[in-house]
C-alpha positions as CSV (number, residue, x, y, z in Angstrom):
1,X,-90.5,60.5,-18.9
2,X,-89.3,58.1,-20.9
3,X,-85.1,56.2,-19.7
4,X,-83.0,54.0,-22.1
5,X,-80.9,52.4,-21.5
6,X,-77.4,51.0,-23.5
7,X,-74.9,48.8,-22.8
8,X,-71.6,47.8,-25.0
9,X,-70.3,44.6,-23.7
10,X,-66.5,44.1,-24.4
11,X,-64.7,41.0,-23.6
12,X,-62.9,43.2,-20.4
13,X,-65.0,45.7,-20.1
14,X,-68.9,46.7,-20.0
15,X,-69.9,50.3,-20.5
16,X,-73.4,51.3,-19.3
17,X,-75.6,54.2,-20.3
18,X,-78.5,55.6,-19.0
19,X,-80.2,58.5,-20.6
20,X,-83.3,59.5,-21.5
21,X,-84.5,61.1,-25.4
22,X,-83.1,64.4,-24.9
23,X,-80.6,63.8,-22.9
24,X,-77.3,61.5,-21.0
25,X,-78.2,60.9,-17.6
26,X,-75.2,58.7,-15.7
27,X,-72.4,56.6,-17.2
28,X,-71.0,53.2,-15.0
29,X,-68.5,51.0,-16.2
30,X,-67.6,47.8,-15.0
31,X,-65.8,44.1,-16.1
32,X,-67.1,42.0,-18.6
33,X,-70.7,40.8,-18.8
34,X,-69.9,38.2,-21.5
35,X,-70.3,34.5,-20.3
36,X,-67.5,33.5,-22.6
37,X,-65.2,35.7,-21.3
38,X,-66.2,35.6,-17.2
39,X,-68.3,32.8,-14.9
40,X,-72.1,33.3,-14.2
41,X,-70.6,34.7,-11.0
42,X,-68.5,36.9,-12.2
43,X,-70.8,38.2,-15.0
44,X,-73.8,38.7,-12.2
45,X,-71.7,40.9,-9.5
46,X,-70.1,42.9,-12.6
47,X,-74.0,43.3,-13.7
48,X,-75.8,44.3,-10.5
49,X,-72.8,46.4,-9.1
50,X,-73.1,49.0,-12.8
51,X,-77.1,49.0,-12.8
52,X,-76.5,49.7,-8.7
53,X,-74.3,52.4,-9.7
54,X,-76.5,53.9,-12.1
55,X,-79.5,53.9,-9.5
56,X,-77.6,55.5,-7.2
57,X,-76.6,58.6,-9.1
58,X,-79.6,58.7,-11.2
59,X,-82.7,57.9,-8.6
60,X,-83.8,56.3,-11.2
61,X,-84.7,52.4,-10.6
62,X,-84.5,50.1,-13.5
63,X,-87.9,49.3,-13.3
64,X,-88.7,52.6,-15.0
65,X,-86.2,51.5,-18.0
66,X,-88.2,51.6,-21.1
67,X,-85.8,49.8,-23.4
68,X,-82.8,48.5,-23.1
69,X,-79.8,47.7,-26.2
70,X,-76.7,45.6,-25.7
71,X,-74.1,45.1,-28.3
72,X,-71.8,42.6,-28.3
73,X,-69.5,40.4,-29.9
74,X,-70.9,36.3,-29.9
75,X,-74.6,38.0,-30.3
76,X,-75.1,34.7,-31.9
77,X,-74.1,32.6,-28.9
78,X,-76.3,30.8,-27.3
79,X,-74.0,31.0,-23.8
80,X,-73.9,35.1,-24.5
81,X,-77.3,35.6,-25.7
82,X,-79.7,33.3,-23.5
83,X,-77.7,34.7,-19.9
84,X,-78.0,38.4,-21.3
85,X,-82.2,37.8,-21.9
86,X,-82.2,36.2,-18.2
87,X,-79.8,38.8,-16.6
88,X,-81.5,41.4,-17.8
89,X,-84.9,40.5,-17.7
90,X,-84.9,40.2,-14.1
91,X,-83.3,42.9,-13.4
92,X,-84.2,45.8,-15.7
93,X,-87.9,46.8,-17.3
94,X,-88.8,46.7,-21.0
95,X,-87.8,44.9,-23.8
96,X,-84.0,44.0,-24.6
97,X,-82.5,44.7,-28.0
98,X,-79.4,42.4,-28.7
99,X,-77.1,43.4,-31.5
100,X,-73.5,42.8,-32.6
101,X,-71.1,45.4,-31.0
102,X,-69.8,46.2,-34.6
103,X,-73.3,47.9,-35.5
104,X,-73.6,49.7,-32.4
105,X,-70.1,50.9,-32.9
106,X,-71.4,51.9,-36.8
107,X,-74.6,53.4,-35.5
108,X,-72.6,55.7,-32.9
109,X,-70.7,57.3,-36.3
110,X,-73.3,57.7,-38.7
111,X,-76.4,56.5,-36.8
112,X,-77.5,53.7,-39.2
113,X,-76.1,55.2,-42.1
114,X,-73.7,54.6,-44.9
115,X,-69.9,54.7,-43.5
116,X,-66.5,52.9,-42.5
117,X,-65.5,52.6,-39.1
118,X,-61.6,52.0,-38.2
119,X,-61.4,50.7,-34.5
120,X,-58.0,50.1,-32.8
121,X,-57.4,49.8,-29.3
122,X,-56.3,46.9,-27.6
123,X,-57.3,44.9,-30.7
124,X,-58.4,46.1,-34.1
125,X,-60.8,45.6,-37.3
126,X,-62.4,47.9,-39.6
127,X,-66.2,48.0,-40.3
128,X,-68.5,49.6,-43.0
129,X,-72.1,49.8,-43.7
130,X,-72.9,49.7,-47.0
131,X,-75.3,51.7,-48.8
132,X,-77.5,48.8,-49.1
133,X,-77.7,48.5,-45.5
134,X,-74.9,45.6,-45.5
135,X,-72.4,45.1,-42.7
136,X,-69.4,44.6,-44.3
137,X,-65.5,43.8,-41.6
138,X,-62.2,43.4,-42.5
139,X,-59.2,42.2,-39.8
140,X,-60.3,41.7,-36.1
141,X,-58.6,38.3,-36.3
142,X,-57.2,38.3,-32.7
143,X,-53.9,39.3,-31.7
144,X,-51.4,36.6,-33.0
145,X,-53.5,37.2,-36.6
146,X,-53.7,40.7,-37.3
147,X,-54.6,43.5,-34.8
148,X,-52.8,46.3,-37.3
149,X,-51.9,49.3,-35.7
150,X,-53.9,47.9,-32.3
151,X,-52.4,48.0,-28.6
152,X,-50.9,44.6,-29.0
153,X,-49.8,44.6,-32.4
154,X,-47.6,47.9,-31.7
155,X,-45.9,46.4,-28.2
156,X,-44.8,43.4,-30.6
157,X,-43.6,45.4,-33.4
158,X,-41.7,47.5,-30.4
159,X,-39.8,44.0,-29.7
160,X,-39.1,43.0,-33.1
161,X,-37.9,45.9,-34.5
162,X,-36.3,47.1,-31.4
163,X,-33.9,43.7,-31.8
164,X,-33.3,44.2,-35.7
165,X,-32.5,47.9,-34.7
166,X,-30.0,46.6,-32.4
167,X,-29.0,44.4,-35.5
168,X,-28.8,47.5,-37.9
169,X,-27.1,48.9,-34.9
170,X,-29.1,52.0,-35.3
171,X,-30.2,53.3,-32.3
172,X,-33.3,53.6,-30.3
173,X,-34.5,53.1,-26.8
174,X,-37.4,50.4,-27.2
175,X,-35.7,47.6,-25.9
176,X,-34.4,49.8,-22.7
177,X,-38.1,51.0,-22.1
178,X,-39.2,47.5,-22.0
179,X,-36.4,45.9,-19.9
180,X,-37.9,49.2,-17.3
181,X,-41.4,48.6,-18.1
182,X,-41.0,44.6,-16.6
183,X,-38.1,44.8,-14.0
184,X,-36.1,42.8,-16.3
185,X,-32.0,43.3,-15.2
186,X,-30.5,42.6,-18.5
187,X,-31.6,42.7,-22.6
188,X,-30.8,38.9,-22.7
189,X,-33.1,39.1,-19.9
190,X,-36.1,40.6,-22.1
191,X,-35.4,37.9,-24.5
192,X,-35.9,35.2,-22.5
193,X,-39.2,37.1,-20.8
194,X,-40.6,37.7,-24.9
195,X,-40.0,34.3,-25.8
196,X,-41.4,32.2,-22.9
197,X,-44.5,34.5,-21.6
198,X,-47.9,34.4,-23.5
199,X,-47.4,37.4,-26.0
200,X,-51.1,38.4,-25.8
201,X,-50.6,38.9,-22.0
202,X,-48.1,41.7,-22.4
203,X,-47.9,42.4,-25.8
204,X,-50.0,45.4,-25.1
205,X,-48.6,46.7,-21.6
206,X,-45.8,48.0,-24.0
207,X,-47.8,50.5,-26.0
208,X,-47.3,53.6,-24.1
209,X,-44.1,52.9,-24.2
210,X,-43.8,53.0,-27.7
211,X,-45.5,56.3,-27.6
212,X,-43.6,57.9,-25.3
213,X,-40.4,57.1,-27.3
214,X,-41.9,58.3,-30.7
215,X,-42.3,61.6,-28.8
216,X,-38.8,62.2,-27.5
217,X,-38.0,61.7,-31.1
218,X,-37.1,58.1,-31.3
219,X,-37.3,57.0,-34.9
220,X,-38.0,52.7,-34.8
221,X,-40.7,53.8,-32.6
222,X,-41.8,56.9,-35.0
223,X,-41.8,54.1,-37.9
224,X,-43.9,51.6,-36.0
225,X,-46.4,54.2,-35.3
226,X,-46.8,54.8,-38.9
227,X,-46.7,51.6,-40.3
228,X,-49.8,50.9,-38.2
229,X,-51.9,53.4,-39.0
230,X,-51.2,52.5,-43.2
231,X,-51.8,49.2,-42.4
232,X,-55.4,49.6,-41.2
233,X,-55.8,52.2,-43.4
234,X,-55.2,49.6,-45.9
235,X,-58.4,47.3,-44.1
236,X,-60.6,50.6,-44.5
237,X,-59.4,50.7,-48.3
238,X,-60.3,47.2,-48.7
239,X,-63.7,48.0,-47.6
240,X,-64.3,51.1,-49.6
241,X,-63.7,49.2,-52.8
242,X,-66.0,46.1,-51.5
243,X,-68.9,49.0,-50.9
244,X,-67.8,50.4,-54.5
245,X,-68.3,46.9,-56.0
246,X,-71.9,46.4,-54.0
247,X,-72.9,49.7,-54.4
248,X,-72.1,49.8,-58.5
249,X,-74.7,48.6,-60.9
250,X,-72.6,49.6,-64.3
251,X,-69.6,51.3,-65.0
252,X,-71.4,55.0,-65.6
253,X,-72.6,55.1,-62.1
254,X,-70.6,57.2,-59.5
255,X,-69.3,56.0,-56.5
256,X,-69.2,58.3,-53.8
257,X,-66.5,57.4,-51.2
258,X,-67.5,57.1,-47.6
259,X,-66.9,59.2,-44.7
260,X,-64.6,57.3,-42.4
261,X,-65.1,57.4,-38.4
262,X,-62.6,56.0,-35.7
263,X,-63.3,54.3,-32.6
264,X,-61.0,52.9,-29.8
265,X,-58.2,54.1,-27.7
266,X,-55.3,54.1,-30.1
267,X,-57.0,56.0,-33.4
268,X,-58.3,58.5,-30.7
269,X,-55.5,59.3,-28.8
270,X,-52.2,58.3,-30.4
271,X,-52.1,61.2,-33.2
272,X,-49.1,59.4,-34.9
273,X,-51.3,56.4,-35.4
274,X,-54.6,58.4,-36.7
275,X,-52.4,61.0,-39.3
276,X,-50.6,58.5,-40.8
277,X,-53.8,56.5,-41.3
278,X,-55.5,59.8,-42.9
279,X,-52.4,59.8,-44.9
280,X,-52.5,56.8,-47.0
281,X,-56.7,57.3,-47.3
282,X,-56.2,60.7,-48.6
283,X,-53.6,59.6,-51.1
284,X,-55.8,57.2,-52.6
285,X,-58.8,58.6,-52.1
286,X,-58.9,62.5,-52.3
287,X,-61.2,64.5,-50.6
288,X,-62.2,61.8,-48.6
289,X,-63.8,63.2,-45.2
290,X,-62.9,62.1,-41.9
291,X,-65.3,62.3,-38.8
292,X,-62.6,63.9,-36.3
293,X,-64.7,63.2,-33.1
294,X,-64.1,59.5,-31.8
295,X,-67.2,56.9,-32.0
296,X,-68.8,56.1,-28.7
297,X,-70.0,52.8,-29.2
298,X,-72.3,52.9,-26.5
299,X,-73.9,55.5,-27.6
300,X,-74.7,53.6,-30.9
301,X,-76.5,51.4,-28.6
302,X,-78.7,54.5,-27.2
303,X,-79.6,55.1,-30.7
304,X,-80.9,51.7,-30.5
305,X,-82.8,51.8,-28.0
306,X,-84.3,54.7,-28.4
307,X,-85.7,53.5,-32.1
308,X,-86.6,50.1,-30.5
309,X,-84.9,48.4,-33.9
């Protein structure tokens, strides 16, 4: 019997799977892998203690690992890439398959095909392959850039249009969920907190907040929702017209728009987000289909490795 094995390797977070042609085996999932992002320390104990995991609930050693596919972001880096070869190669069997985490996260939607991914969780971007085969990206600038409707990007907007709101005198309890979220005794408080701490180190702890307001009704955070979702909408529309203008030889040909996937923990389980995302696609582009089950990135990476390309 033939075992694969796939790996996506976040900047936080490594997600290992271990499966073999017909079927998922055992899932682990442990800190980062990436040398940029952790020490060679770090990196190894986060290593050994997923593949450990794996053997344990499997009986299946990773000597008996056919192939193995990472994606990752800094696929190109020598730091990333040259540690991942010598990690892996002395610790697992079979060749090693390193690609960019954006065509794994491609391949787990439409498995090498033609297709635009939207991906928002704590960050965001939006991906498509082409029907030339072409990996095209829009956004995915970091989190003081762009990050549209991501994790971080909607605890900021929560900040900034809680204090206008407080300007418009219109009400809304963002500011109040915030001052509770960080033990913060007063508003002028939270200012001080917003203005002196690293935004990108608690930008995104306010989130599910944010959600939990839009619920019970509250209408600044409602508005934030759905201004995220239309802006990286308007990323995915960006790359539907880039395929069109690729995929277009003369003006008689047709273009057929592409499905569009999601990906990430925002599109997949803040509905506000997603719909109103849906919403501005299917205004400009009717009939446009939508894959409604979330991509699992690691699982583009199984498609890898079970291809060996």
């Amino acid at each position: 019997m033939a075992y694969f094995l796939a790996v996506d390797a976040g900047g936080t977070k490594t997600e290992f799977l271990l499966a073999t042609e017909d079927r998922e085996l055992a899932r682990a999932r442990t800190g980062t892998i990436k040398r940029v992002n952790a020490d060679a320390a770090t990196a190894e104990k986060n290593l050994d203690e997923a593949l450990a995991q794996l053997q344990r609930s499997t009986g299946v050693s990773m000597t008996q690992v056919e192939r193995t596919c990472v994606g990752t972001s800094g696929d190109t880096v020598p730091l990333v890439t040259e540690w991942l070869q010598q990690s892996f190669r002395a610790r697992v069997s079979g060749p090693l398959l390193l690609v960019g985490d954006v065509a794994i996260a491609l391949d787990a939607a439409f498995a090498g095909g033609r297709g635009v991914l939207a991906l928002a969780g704590t960050g965001s971007n939006a991906a498509a392959r082409d029907g030339h085969g072409t990996i095209i990206t829009a956004g995915g600038w970091g989190p003081m850039l762009a990050d549209q409707g991501a994790g971080h990007w909607i605890g900021m907007e929560a900040l900034r249009r809680g204090f206008l709101a407080r300007d418009e005198q219109r009400p809304t309890q963002l500011l109040e969920a915030a001052r509770k979220l960080w033990n913060l005794p007063t508003e002028d408080a939270l200012i001080e907190f917003a203005n002196t701490q690293p935004a990108t180190q608690y930008g995104a702890q306010l989130a599910p907040e944010v959600v939990a307001c839009a619920a019970q009704g509250d209408a600044v955070a409602i508005e934030i929702l759905k201004r995220g979702g239309a802006d990286l909408a308007y990323l995915v529309a960006l790359l539907i017209e880039r395929m069109r203008k690729a995929e277009l030889t003369n003006s008689a040909d047709r273009f057929e728009v592409p499905a569009v996937a999601f990906a990430g923990s925002i599109l997949a389980k803040v509905e506000p987000v997603r719909v109103s995302l849906q919403q501005f696609l299917r205004s400009k582009y009717p009939g446009i289909r939508f894959i409604e089950e979330p991509a699992d990135p690691v699982r583009g990476a199984l498609w890898r490795a079970m291809r060996g390309n």
